[in-house]
Phi, psi and omega in degrees: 000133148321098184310323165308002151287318183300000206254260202348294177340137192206115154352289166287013174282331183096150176325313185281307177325314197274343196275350181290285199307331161311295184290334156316302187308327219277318187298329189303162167266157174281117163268357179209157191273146159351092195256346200240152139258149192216151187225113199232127149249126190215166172265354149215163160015099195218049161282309180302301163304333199279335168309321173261349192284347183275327203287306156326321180269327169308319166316304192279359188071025174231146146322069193239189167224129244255141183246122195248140153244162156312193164241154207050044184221029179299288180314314186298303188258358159277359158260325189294134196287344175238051204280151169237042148287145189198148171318146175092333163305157164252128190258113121319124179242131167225168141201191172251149180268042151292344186281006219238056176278354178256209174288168146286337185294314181340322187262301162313319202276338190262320181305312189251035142267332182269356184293306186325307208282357170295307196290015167252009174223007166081013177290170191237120189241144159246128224242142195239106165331147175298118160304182171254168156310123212253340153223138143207129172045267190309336146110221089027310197240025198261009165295338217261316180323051201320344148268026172265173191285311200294312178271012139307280165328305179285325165311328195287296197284334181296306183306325197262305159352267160335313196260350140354267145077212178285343184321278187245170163242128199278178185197111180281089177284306178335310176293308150327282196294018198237287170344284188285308176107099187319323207260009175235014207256340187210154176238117173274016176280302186337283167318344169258351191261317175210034151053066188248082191271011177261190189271169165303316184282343158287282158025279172314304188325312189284294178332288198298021183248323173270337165277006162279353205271307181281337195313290211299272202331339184262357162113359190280012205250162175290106155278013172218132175247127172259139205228141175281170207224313183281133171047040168221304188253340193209146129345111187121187179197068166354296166306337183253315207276311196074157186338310171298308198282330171282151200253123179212098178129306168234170229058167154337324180253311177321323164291307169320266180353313223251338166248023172260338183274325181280339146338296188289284232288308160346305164294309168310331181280350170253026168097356193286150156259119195248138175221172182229141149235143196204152172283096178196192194247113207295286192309318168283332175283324167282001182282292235284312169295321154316287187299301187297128182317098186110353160315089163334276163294124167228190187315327180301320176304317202249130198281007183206156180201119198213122193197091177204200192233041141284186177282174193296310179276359166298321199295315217280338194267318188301327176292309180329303188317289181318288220276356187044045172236157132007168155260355177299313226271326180252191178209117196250096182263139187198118171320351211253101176309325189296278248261313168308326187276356182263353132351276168311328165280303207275333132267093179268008199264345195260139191274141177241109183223135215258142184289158177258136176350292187256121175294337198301340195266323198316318179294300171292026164267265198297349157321316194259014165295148132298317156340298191278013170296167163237032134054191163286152203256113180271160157351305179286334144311299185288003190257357199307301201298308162327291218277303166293006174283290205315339202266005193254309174290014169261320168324304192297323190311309174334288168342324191282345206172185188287165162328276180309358191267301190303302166259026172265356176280338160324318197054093155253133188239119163260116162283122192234123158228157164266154174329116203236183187300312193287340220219338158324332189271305168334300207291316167297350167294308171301318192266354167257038191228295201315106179244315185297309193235100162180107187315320201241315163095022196274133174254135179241138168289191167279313198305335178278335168278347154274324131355271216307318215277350206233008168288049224323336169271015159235121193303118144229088157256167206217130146247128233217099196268104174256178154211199172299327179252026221172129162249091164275026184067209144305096192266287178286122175212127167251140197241103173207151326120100188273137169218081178077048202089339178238151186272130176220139145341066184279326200231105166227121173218186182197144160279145157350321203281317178278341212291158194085347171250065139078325194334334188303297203311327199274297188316286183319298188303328190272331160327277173333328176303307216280302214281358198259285192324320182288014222346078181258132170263024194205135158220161215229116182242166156232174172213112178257095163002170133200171169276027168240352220246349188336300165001301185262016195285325180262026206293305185303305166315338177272346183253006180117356169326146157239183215251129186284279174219163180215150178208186177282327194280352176208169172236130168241140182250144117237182203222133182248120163243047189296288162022305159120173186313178133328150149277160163243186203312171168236010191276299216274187195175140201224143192267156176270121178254129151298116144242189212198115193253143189262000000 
């Protein structure tokens, strides 16, 4: 099967569609090597998941390759001193609530003790919420009952939830089985037979829950979702109808309309960024967002507004532009099947999905992307959307004057610390997202960014960008490595929202800072290519690197720092941090 068919699969198509396509897939030859290893330990029977589960990371756009156990043998391999488990895996950990004959701290005390004995071995776990019971006792009244099972179970999931943090990453099966529908959610025959407790039509659900889950961790999920405005955002044809005429807020279809937008602004309070391109008229289409009566959204919701009578993916190459992200990076919703498939020809990297007849479906349409997974979420998601208002108002600043006027009227201040238990997570989110401004493109798990940061031979900082108009938080991360005296760069990126303002230089000075105090006389860089990473190919040369060695697959820079350190940026003002140098 094509994989690229597996993108269509929707959860709710069911078991028998995903156990066809699953053997399709399985029978297909393989074009790409492994990227993920996965692992699933549970307390029962996960044959039947593990089945759907290749087929579910082809959806989701990853490779991975499945580490299968008996069942009830999670402490047993996550203990065993020769466990074959190794950094850089992902450990599904489940149960069920059949397991859950003890307390709750009993029950919360021992899963996140296996979360501990995962993080001592750099494993990364994704941890699956309890269902609820599907009959129980108290009837009506058992959330409210502190001894029914059901509520035992949400106490179970609210605690490991809460202690989660950044730590692992959860997955609210309570919210699934809530979804899908508790009395369709488990079969107990299953479970007296071979000690399976979900139903078959559950099945996809869950798979897709967990290959959306490692996707977004790998950096794979949509950051801008872009939207057409006639019979997308509103009812109508904004050109014919006019501001007045089009439906949005009341009536039937007016309504749909009008929670398919609180929907969209939902994704913006978790970091999604919304832009619109549209066939309109600009200046009446900014009447329309702004004006128009029942309008959720307005101008303010979108970091971008492309409104002409060009084709769709020029609008779409222009935002890409604005907004510095990738077309890998979007997701283009349009009522119109001509206008996705002609998307879909000229960009095929950008996902393109045509609205279904009643908008009214459009929120669980998208619900059920993988793109549109939120993975685990940090502090800087929720601020993304500000911090690009700011970058569109640095842009107008830009406008006023030279490069140096501009950014020295930024007032910009940068914080360089290293990388701790608060700030980890942020830092491993960047390195597995980051494509444009990042020399090597090397992916570190968290577990592994902790490891590194907690390594005395090693520089793990985080950089933390304010301005005049913006606090963007964690922007920036350097990774670098004393190996006998010469210092080498293994990890440097800047998120998009910065690239262009020097900040790069203040990371390189403080590498140097590091590498002297340590009395290393060398530091060392590569730039490994990609099709995204151009950007930074003169990067080290522009700052004094000479060039080493050269291949198709790299580039090695070194830097002699008989000389004395790097400068830093004279744009940045840099905040004074306690460090300790190791």
């Amino acid at each position: 099967m094509d994989t690229s068919l597996a993108v269509e699969l929707s959860p709710a198509d069911g078991y028998v569609t995903w156990t066809r396509r699953a053997n399709e897939l399985a029978q297909a030859p393989t074009t790409h090597p492994a990227e993920v290893r996965l692992a699933v330990l549970a307390t029962y029977t996960t044959e039947f998941l593990a089945e759907l589960l290749p087929l579910a990371c082809a959806r989701a756009g990853i490779t991975p390759h499945l580490l299968e156990f008996p069942f009830g043998q999670v402490e047993q391999v996550l203990l065993d001193p020769k466990t074959p488990l190794r950094e850089g895996d992902y450990v599904v950990l489940s149960g069920t609530h059949h397991d859950l004959a003890d307390s709750a701290d009993d029950i919360v005390r021992r899963w996140v003790g296996l979360w501990d004995a995962a993080a001592r071995l750099g494993v990364r776990v994704i941890q699956l919420g309890f269902a609820p019971p599907p009959v129980d006792a108290y009837g009506p009244v058992a959330w409210r009952a502190p001894r029914s099972r059901s509520s035992l179970v949400r106490e179970i999931n609210t605690r490991l939830a809460e202690q989660a943090g950044g730590r692992v990453l959860f997955v609210d099966v309570e919210q699934l089985a809530a979804q899908v529908g508790l009395r369709h959610w488990e079969d107990p025959r299953s479970w007296y037979r071979v000690r399976q407790p979900l139903a078959p039509d559950s099945l996809p659900w869950l798979a897709a829950a967990i290959a959306d889950t490692v996707a977004a961790d790998r950096g794979r999920g949509a950051r801008c979702v872009v939207l057409d405005l006639d019979g997308t955002l509103w009812g109508g044809i904004l050109g014919e109808d006019g501001i007045e005429g089009i439906r949005i807020g009341a009536g039937p279809e007016g309504e749909a309309f009008a929670e398919f937008q609180r929907y969209l602004r939902a994704l913006t309070e978790r970091g999604v960024l919304l832009a619109v391109a549209s066939k309109n008229d600009r200046d009446l289409a900014l009447r329309a967002l702004a004006e128009a009566p029942g309008m959720v959204l307005g101008p303010a919701d979108f970091t971008c507004v492309v409104a002409d009578w060009r084709p769709k993916s020029e609008q779409l190459q222009e935002i890409a532009e604005k907004i510095r992200l990738g077309p890998a990076s979007m997701v283009f919703i349009d009522d119109n099947p001509a206008e996705c498939a002609q998307v879909r020809a000229a960009l095929p990297e950008v996902r393109a999905i045509c609205l279904p007849p009643s908008v009214a479906k459009a929120p669980a349409l998208l619900a059920a992307l993988p793109w549109l997974h939120p993975g685990a979420l940090s502090s800087e998601d929720f601020t993304r959307q500000r911090s690009y208002q700011a970058l569109a108002a640095a842009e107008s600043l830009a406008a006023q004057g030279t490069l140096d006027e501009f950014l020295d009227g930024l007032a910009m201040v940068a914080t360089i610390e290293p990388i701790n238990r608060t700030s980890v997570e942020r830092a491993a989110q960047l390195i597995g997202k980051t494509n444009q401004f990042n020399l090597t493109t090397r992916r570190h798990t968290q577990a592994q960014v902790l490891k590194i940061a907690q390594d005395p031979r090693w520089l793990a900082v985080t950089l933390r960008l304010r301005d005049r108009f913006a606090d963007h938080g964690i922007v920036g991360v350097l990774l670098a490595e004393d190996r006998d005296g010469v210092v080498e760069i293994d990890t440097l990126l800047l998120s998009c929202r910065v690239i262009g303002r020097t900040v790069e230089d203040n990371l390189l000075a403080r590498t140097a800072q590091w590498a002297l105090a340590r009395g290393c006389d060398r530091v060392l860089g590569r730039y490994r290519p990609t099709a995204r990473n151009a950007l930074v190919r003169d990067l080290y040369a522009r700052h004094g690197f000479r060039l080493d060695a050269e291949s198709a697959q790299e580039s090695v820079y070194g830097y002699d720092l008989v000389s004395g350190a790097l400068e830093r940026s004279r744009h940045v003002r840099e905040a004074q941090v306690q460090y300790g140098y190791r």
